[in-house]
mmCIF entry with sequence, helices, sheets and N, C-alpha, C, O atoms, coordinates in Angstrom:
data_MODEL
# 
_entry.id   MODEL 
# 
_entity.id                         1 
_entity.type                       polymer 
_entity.pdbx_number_of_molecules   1 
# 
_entity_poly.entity_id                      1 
_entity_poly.type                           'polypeptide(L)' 
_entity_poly.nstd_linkage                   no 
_entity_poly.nstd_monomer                   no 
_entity_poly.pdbx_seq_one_letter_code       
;(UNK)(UNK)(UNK)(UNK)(UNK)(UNK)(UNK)(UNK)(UNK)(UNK)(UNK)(UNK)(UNK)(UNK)(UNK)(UNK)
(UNK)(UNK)(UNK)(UNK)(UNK)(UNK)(UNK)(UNK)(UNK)(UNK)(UNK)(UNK)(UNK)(UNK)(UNK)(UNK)
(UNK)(UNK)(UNK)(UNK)(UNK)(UNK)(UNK)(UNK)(UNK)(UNK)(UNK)(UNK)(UNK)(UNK)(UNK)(UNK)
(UNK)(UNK)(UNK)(UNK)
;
_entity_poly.pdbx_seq_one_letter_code_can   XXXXXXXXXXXXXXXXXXXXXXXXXXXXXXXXXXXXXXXXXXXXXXXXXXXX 
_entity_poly.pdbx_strand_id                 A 
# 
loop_
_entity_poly_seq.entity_id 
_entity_poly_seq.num 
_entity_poly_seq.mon_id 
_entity_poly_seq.hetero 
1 1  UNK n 
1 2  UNK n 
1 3  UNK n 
1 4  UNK n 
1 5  UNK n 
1 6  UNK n 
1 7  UNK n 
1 8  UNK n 
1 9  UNK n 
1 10 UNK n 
1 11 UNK n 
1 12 UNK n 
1 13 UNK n 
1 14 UNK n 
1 15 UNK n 
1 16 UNK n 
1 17 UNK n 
1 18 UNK n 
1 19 UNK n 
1 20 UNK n 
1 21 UNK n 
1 22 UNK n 
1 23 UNK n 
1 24 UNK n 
1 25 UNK n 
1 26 UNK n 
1 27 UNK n 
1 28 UNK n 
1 29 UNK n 
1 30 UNK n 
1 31 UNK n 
1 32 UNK n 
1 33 UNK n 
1 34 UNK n 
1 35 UNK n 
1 36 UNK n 
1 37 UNK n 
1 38 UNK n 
1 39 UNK n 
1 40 UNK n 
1 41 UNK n 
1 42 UNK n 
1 43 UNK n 
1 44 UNK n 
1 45 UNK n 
1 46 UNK n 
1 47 UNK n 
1 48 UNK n 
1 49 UNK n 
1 50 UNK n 
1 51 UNK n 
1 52 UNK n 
# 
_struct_asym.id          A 
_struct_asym.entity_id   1 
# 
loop_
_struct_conf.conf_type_id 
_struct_conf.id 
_struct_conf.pdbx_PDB_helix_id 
_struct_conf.beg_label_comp_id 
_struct_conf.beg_label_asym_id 
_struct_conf.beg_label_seq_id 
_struct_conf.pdbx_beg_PDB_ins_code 
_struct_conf.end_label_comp_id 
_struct_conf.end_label_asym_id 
_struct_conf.end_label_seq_id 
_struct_conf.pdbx_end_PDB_ins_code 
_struct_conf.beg_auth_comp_id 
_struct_conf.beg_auth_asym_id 
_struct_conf.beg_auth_seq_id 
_struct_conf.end_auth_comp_id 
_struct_conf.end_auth_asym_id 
_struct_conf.end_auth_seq_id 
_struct_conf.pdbx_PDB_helix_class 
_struct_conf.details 
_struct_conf.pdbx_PDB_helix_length 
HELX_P HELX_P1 AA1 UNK A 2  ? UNK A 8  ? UNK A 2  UNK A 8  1 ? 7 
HELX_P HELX_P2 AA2 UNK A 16 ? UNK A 21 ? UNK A 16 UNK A 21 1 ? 6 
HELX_P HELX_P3 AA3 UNK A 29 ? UNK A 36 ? UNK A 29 UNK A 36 1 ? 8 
HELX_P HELX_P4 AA4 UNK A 42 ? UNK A 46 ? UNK A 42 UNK A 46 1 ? 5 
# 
_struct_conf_type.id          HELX_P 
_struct_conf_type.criteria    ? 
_struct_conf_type.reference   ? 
# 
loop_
_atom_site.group_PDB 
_atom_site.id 
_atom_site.type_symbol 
_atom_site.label_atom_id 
_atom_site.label_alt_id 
_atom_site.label_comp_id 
_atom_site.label_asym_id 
_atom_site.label_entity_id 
_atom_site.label_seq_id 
_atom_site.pdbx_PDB_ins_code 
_atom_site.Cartn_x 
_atom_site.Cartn_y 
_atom_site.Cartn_z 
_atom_site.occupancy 
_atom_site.B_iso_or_equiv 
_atom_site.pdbx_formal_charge 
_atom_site.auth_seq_id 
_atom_site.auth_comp_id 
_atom_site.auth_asym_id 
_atom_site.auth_atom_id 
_atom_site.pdbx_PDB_model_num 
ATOM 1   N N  . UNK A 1 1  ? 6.061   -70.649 -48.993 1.00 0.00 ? 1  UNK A N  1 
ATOM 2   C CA . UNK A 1 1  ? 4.796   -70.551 -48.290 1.00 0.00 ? 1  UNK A CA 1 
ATOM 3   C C  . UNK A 1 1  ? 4.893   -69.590 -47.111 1.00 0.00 ? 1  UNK A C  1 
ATOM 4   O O  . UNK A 1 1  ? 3.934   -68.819 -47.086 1.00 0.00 ? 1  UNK A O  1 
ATOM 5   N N  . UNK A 1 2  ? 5.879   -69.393 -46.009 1.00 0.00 ? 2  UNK A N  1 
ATOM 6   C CA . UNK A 1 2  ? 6.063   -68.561 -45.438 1.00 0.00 ? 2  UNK A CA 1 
ATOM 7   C C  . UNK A 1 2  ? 6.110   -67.423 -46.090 1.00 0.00 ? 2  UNK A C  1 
ATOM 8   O O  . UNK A 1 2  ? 5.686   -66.607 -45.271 1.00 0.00 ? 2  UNK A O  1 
ATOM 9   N N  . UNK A 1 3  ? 6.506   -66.556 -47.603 1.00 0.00 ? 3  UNK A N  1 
ATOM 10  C CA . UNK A 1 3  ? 6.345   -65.590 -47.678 1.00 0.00 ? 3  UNK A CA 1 
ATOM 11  C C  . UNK A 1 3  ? 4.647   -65.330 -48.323 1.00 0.00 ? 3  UNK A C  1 
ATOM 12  O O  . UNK A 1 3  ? 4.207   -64.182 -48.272 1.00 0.00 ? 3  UNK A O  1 
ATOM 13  N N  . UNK A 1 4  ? 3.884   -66.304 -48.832 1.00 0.00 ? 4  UNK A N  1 
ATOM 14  C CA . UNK A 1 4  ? 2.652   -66.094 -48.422 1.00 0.00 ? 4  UNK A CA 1 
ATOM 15  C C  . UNK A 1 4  ? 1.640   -66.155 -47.548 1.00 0.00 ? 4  UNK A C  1 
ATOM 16  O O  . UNK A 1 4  ? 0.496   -65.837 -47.873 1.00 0.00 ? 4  UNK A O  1 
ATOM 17  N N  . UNK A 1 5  ? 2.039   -66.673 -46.055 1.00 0.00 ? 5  UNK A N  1 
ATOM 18  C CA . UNK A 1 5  ? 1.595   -66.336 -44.864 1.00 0.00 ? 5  UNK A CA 1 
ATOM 19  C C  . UNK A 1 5  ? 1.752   -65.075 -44.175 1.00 0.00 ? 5  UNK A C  1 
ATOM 20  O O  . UNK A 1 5  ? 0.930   -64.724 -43.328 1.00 0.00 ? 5  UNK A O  1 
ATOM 21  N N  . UNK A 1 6  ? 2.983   -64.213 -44.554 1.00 0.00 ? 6  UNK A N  1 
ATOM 22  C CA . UNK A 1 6  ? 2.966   -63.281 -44.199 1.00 0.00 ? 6  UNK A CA 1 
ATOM 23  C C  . UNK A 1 6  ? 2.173   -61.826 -45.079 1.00 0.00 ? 6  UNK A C  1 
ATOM 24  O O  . UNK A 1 6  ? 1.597   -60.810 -44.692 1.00 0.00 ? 6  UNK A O  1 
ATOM 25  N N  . UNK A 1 7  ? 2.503   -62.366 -46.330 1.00 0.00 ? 7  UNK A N  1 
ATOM 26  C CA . UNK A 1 7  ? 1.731   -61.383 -47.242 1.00 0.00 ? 7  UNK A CA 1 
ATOM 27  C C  . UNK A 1 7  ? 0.348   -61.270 -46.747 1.00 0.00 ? 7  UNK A C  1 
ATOM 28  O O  . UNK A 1 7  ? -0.179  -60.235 -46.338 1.00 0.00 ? 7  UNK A O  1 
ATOM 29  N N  . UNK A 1 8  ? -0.190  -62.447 -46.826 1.00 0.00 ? 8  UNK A N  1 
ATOM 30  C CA . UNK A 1 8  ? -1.904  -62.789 -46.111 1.00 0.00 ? 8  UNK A CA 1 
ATOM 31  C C  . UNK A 1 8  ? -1.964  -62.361 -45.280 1.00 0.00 ? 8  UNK A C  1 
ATOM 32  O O  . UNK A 1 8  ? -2.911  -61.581 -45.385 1.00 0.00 ? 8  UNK A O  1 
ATOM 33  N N  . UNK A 1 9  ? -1.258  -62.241 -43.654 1.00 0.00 ? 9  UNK A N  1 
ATOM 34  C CA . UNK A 1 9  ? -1.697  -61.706 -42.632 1.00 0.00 ? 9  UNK A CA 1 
ATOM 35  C C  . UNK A 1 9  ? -0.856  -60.361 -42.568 1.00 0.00 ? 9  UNK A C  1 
ATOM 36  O O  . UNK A 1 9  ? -0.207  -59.997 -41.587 1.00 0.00 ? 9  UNK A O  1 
ATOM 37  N N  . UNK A 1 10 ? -0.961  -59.748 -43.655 1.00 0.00 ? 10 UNK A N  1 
ATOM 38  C CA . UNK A 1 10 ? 0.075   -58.100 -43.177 1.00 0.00 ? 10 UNK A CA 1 
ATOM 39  C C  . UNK A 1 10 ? -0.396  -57.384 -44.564 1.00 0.00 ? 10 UNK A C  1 
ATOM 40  O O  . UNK A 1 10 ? -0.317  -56.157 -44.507 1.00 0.00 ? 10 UNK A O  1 
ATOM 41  N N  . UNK A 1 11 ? -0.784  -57.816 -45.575 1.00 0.00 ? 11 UNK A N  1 
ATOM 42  C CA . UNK A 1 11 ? -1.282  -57.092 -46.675 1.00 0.00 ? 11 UNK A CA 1 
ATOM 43  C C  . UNK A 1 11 ? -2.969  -57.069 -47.015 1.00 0.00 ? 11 UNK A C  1 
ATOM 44  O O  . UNK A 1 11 ? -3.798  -57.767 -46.431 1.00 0.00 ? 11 UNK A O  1 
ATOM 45  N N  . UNK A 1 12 ? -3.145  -56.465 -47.690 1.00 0.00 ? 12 UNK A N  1 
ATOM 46  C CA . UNK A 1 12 ? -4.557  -56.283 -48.239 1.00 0.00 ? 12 UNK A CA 1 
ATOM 47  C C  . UNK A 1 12 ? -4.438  -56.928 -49.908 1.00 0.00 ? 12 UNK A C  1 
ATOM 48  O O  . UNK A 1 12 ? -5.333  -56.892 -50.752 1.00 0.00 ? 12 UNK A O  1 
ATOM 49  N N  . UNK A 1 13 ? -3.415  -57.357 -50.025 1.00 0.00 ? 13 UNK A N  1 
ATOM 50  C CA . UNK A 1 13 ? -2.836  -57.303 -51.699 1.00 0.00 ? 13 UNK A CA 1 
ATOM 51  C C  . UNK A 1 13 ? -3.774  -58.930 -52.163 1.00 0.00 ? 13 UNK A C  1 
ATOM 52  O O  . UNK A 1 13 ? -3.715  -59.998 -51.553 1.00 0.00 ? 13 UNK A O  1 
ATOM 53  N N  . UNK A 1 14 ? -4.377  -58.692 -53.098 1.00 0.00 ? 14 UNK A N  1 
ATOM 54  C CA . UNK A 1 14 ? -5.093  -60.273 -53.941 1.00 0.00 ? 14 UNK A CA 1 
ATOM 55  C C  . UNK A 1 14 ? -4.511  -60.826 -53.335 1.00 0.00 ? 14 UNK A C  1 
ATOM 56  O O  . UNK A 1 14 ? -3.525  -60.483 -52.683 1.00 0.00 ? 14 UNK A O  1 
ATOM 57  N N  . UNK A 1 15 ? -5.348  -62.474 -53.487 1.00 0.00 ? 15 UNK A N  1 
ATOM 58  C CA . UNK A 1 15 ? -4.573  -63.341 -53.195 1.00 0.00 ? 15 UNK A CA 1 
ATOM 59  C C  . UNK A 1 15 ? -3.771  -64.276 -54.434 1.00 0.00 ? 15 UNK A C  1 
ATOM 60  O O  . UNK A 1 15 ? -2.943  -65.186 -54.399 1.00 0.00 ? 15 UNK A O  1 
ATOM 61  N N  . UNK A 1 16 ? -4.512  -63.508 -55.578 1.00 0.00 ? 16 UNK A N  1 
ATOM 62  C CA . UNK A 1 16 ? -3.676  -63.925 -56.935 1.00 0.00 ? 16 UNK A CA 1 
ATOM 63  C C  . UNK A 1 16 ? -2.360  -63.358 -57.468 1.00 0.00 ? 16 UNK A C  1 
ATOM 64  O O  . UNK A 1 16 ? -1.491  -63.845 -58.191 1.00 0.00 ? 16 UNK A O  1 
ATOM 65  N N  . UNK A 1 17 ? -2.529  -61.901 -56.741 1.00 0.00 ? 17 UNK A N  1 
ATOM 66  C CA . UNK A 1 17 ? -1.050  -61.578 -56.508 1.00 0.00 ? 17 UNK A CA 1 
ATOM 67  C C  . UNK A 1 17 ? -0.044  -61.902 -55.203 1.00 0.00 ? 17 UNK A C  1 
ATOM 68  O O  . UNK A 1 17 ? 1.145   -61.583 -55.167 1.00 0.00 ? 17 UNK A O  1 
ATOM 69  N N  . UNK A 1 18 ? -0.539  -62.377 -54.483 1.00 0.00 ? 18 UNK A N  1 
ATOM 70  C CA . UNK A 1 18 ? 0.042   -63.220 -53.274 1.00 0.00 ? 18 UNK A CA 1 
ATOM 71  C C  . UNK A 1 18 ? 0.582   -64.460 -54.225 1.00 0.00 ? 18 UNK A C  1 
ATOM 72  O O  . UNK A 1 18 ? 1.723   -64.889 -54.055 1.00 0.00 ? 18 UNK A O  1 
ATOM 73  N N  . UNK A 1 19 ? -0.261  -64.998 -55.203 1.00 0.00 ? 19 UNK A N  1 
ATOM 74  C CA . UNK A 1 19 ? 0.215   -66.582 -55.572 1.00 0.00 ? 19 UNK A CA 1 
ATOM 75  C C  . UNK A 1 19 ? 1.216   -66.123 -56.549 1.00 0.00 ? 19 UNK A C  1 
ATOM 76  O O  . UNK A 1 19 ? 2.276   -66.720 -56.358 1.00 0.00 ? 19 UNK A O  1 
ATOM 77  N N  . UNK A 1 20 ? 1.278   -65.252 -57.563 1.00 0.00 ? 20 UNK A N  1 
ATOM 78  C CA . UNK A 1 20 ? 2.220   -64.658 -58.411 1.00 0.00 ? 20 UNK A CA 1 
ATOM 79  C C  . UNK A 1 20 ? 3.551   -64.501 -57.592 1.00 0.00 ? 20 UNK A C  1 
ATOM 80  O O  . UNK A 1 20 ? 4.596   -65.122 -57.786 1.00 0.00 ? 20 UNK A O  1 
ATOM 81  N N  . UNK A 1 21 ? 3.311   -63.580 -56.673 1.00 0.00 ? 21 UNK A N  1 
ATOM 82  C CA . UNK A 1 21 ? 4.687   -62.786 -55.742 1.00 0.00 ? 21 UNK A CA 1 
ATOM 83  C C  . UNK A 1 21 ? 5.410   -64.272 -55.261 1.00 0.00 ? 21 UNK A C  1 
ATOM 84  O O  . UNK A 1 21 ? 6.633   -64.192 -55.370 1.00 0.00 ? 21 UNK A O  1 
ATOM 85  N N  . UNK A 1 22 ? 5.089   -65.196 -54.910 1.00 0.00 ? 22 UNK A N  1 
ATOM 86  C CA . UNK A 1 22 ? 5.078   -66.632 -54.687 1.00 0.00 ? 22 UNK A CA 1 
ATOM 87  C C  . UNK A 1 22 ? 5.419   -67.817 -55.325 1.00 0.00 ? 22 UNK A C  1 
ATOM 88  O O  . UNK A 1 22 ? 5.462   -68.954 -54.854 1.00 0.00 ? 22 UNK A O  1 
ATOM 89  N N  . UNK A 1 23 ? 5.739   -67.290 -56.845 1.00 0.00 ? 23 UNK A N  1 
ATOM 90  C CA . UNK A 1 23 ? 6.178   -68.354 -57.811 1.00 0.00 ? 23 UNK A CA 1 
ATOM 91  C C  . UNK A 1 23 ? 5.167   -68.640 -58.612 1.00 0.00 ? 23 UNK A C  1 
ATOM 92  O O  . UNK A 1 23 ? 5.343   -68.816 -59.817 1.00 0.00 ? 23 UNK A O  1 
ATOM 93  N N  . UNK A 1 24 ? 3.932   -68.724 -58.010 1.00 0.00 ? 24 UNK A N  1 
ATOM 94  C CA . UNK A 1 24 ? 2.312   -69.899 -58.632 1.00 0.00 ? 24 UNK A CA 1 
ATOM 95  C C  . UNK A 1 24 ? 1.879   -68.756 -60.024 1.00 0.00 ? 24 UNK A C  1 
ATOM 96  O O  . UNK A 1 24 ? 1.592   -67.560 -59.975 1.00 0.00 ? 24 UNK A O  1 
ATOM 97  N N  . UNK A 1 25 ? 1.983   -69.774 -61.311 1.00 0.00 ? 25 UNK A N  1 
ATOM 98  C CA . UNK A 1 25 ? 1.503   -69.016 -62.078 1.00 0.00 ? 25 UNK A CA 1 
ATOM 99  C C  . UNK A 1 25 ? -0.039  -69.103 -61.729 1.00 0.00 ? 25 UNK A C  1 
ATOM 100 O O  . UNK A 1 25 ? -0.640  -68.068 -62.016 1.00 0.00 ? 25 UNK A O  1 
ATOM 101 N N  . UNK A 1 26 ? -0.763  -70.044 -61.209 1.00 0.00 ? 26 UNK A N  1 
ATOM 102 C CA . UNK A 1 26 ? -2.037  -70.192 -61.004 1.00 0.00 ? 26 UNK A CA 1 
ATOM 103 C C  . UNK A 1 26 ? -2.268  -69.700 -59.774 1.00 0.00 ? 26 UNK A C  1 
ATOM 104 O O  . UNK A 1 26 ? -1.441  -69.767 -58.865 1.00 0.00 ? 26 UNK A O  1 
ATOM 105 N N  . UNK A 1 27 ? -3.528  -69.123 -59.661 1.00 0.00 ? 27 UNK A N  1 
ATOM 106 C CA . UNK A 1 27 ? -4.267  -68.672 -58.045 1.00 0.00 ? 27 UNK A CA 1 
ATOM 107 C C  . UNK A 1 27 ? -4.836  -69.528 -57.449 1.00 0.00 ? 27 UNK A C  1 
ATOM 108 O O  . UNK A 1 27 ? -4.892  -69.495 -56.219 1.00 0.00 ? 27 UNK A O  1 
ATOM 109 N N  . UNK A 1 28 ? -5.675  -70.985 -58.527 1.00 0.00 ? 28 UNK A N  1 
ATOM 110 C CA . UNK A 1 28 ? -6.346  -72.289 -58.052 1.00 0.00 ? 28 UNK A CA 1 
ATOM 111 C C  . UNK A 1 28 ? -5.104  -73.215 -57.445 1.00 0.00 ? 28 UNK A C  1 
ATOM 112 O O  . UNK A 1 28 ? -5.128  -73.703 -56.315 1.00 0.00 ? 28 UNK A O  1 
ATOM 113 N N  . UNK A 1 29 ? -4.347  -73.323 -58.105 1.00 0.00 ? 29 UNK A N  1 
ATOM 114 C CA . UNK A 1 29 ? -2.736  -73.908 -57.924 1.00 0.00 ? 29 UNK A CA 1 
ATOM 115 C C  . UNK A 1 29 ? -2.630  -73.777 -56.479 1.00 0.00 ? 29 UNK A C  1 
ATOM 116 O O  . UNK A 1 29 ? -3.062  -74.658 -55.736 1.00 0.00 ? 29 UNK A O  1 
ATOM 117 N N  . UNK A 1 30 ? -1.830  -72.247 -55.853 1.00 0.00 ? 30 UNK A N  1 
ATOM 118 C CA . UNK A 1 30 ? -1.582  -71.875 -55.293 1.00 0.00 ? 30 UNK A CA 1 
ATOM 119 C C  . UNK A 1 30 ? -2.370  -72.395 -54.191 1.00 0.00 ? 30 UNK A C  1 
ATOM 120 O O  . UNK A 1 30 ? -1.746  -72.740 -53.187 1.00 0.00 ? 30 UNK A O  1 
ATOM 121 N N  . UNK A 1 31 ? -3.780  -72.524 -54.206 1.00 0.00 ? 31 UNK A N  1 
ATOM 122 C CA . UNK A 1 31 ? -4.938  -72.002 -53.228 1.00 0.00 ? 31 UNK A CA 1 
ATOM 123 C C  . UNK A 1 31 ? -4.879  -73.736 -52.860 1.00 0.00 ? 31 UNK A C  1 
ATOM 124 O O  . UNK A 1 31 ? -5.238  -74.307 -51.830 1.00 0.00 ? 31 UNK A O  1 
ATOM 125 N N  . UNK A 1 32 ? -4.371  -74.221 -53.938 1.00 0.00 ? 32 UNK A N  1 
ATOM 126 C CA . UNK A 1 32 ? -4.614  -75.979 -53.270 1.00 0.00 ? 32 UNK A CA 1 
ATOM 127 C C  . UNK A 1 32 ? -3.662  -76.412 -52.677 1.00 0.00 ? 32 UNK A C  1 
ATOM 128 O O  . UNK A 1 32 ? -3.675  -77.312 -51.837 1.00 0.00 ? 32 UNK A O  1 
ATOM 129 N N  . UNK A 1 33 ? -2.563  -75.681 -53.146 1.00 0.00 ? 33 UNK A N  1 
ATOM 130 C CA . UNK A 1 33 ? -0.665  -76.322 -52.086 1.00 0.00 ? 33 UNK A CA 1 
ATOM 131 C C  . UNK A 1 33 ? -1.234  -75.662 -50.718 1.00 0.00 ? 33 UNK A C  1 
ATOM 132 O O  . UNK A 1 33 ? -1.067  -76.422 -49.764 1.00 0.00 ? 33 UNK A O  1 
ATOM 133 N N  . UNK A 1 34 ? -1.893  -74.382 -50.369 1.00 0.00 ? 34 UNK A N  1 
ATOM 134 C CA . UNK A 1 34 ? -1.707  -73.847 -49.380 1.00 0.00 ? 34 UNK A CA 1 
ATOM 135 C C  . UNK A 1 34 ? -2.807  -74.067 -48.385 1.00 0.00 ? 34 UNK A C  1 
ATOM 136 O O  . UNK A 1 34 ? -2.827  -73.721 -47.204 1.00 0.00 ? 34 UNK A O  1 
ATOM 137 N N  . UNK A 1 35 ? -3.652  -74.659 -49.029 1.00 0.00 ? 35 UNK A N  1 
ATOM 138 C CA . UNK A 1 35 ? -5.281  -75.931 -48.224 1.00 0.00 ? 35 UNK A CA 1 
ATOM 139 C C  . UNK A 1 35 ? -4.109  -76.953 -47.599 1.00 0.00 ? 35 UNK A C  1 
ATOM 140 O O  . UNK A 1 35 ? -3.835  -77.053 -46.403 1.00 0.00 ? 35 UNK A O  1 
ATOM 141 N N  . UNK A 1 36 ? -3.702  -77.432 -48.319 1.00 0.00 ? 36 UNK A N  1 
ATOM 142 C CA . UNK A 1 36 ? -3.044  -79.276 -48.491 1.00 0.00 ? 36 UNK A CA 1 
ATOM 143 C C  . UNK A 1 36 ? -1.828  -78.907 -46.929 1.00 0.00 ? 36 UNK A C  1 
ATOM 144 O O  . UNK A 1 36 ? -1.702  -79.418 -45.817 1.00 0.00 ? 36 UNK A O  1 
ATOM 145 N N  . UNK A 1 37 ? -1.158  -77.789 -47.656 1.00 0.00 ? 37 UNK A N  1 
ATOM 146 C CA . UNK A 1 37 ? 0.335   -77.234 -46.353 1.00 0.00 ? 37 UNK A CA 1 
ATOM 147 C C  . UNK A 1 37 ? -0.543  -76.814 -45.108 1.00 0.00 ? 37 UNK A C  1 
ATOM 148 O O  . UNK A 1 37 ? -0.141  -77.210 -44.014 1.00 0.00 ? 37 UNK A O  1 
ATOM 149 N N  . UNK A 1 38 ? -1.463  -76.210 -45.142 1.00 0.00 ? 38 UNK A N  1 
ATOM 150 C CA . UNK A 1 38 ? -2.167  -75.685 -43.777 1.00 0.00 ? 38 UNK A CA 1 
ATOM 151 C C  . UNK A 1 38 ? -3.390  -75.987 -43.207 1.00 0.00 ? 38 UNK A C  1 
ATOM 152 O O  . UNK A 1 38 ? -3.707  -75.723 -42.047 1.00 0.00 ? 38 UNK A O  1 
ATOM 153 N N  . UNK A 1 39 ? -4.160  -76.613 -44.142 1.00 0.00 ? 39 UNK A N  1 
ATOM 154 C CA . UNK A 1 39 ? -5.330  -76.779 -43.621 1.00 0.00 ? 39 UNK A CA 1 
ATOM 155 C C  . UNK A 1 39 ? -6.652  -75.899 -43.885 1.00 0.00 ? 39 UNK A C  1 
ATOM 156 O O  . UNK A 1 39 ? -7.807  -76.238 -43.626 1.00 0.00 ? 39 UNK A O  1 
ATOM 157 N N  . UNK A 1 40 ? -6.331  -75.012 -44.307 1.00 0.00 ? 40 UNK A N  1 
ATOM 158 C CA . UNK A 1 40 ? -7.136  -73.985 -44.446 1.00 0.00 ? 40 UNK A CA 1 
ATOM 159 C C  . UNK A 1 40 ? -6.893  -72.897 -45.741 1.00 0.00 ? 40 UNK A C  1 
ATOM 160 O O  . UNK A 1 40 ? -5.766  -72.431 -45.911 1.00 0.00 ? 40 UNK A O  1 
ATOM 161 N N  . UNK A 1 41 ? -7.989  -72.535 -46.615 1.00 0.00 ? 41 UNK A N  1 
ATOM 162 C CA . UNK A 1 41 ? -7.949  -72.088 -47.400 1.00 0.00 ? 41 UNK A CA 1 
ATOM 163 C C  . UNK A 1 41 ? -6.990  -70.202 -47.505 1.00 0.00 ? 41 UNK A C  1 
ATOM 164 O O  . UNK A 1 41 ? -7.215  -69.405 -46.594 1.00 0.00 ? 41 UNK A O  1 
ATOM 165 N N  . UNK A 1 42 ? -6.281  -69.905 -48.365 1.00 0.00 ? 42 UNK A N  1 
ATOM 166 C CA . UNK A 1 42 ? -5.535  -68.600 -47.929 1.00 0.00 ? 42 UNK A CA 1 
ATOM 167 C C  . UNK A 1 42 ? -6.548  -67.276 -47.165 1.00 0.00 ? 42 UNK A C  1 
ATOM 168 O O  . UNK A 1 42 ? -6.397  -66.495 -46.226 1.00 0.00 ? 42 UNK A O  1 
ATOM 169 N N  . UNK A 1 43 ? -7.679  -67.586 -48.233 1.00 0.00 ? 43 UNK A N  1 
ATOM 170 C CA . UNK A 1 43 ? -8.838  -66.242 -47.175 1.00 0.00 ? 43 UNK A CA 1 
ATOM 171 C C  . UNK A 1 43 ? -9.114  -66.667 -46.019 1.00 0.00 ? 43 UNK A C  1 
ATOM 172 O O  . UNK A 1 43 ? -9.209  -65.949 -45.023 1.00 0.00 ? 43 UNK A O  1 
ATOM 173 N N  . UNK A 1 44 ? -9.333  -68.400 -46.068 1.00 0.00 ? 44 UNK A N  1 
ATOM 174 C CA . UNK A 1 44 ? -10.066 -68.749 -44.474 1.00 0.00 ? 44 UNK A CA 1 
ATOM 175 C C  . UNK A 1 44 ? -8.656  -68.321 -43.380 1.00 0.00 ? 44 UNK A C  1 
ATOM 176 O O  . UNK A 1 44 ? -8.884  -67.914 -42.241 1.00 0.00 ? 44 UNK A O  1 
ATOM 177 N N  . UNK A 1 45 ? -7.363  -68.465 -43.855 1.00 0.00 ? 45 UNK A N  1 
ATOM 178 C CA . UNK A 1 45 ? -6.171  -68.075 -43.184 1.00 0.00 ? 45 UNK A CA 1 
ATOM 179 C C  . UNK A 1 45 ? -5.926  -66.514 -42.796 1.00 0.00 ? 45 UNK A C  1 
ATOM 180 O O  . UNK A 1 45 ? -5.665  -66.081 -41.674 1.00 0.00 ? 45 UNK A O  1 
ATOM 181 N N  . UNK A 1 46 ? -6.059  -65.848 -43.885 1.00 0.00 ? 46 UNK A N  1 
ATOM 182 C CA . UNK A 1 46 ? -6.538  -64.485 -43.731 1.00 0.00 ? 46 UNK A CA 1 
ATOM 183 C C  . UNK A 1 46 ? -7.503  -63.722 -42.636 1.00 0.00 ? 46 UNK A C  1 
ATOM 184 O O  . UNK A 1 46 ? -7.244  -62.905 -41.752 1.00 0.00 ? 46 UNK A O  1 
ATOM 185 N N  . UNK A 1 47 ? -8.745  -64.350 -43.080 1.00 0.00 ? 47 UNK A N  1 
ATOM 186 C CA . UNK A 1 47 ? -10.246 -64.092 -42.211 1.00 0.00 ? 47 UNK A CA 1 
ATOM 187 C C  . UNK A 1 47 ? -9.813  -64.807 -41.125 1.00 0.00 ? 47 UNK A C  1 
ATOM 188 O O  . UNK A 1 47 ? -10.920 -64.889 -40.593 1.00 0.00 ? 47 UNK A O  1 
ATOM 189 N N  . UNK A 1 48 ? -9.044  -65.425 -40.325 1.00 0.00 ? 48 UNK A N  1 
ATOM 190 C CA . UNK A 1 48 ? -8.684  -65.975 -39.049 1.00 0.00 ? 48 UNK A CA 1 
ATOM 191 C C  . UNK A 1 48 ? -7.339  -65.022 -38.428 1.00 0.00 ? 48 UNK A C  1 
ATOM 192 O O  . UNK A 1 48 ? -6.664  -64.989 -37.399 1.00 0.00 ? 48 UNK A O  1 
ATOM 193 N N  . UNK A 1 49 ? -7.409  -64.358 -39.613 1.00 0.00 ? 49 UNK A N  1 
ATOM 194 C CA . UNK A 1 49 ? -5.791  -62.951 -39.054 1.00 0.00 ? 49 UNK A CA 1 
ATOM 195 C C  . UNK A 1 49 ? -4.456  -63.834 -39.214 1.00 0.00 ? 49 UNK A C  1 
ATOM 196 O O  . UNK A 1 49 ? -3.425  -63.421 -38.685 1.00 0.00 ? 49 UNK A O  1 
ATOM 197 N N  . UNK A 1 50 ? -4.456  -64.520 -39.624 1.00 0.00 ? 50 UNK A N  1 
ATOM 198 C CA . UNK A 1 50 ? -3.015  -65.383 -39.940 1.00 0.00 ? 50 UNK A CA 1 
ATOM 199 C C  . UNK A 1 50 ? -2.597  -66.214 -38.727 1.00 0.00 ? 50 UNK A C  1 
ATOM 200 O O  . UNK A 1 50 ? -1.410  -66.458 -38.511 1.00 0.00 ? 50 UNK A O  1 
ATOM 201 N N  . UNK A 1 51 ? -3.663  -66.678 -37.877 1.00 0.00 ? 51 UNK A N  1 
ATOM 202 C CA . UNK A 1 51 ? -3.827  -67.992 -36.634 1.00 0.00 ? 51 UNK A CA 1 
ATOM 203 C C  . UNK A 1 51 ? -3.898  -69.366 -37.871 1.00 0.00 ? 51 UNK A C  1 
ATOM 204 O O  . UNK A 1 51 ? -3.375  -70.426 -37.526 1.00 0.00 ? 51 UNK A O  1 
ATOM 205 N N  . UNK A 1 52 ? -4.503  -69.287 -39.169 1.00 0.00 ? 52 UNK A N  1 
ATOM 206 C CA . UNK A 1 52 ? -4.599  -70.957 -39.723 1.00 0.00 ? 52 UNK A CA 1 
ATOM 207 C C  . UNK A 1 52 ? -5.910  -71.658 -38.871 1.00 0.00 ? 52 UNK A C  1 
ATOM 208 O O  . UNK A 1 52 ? -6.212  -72.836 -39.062 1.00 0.00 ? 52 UNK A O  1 
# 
C-alpha cells in the first residue's frame, strides 16, 4: 500500500495500473483494501494530493 500511495500522489498513471503495479489483479479489489486501509477512496486520496 505504501507503494500505491506514492504512485497516487507522484504519478498521473490509472489507478488500475496503480492496482496492477501493486499485486491487485482487480481495480474494484484494490479500491476497497485501500477505502478500508485509509479511509478514503485512491482518487479521493489523490484529489486531496496524497494528505488521505
Amino acid at each position: 500500500m505504501a507503494l500505491a500511495q506514492s504512485l497516487l500522489a507522484g504519478t498521473g498513471r490509472r489507478i488500475g495500473d496503480i492496482a496492477h503495479a501493486c499485486g491487485f489483479a482487480d481495480e474494484a479489489y484494490f479500491s476497497r483494501r485501500f477505502r478500508l486501509r485509509f479511509g478514503v477512496s485512491p482518487r479521493g486520496y489523490r484529489q486531496a494530493g496524497g494528505a488521505g
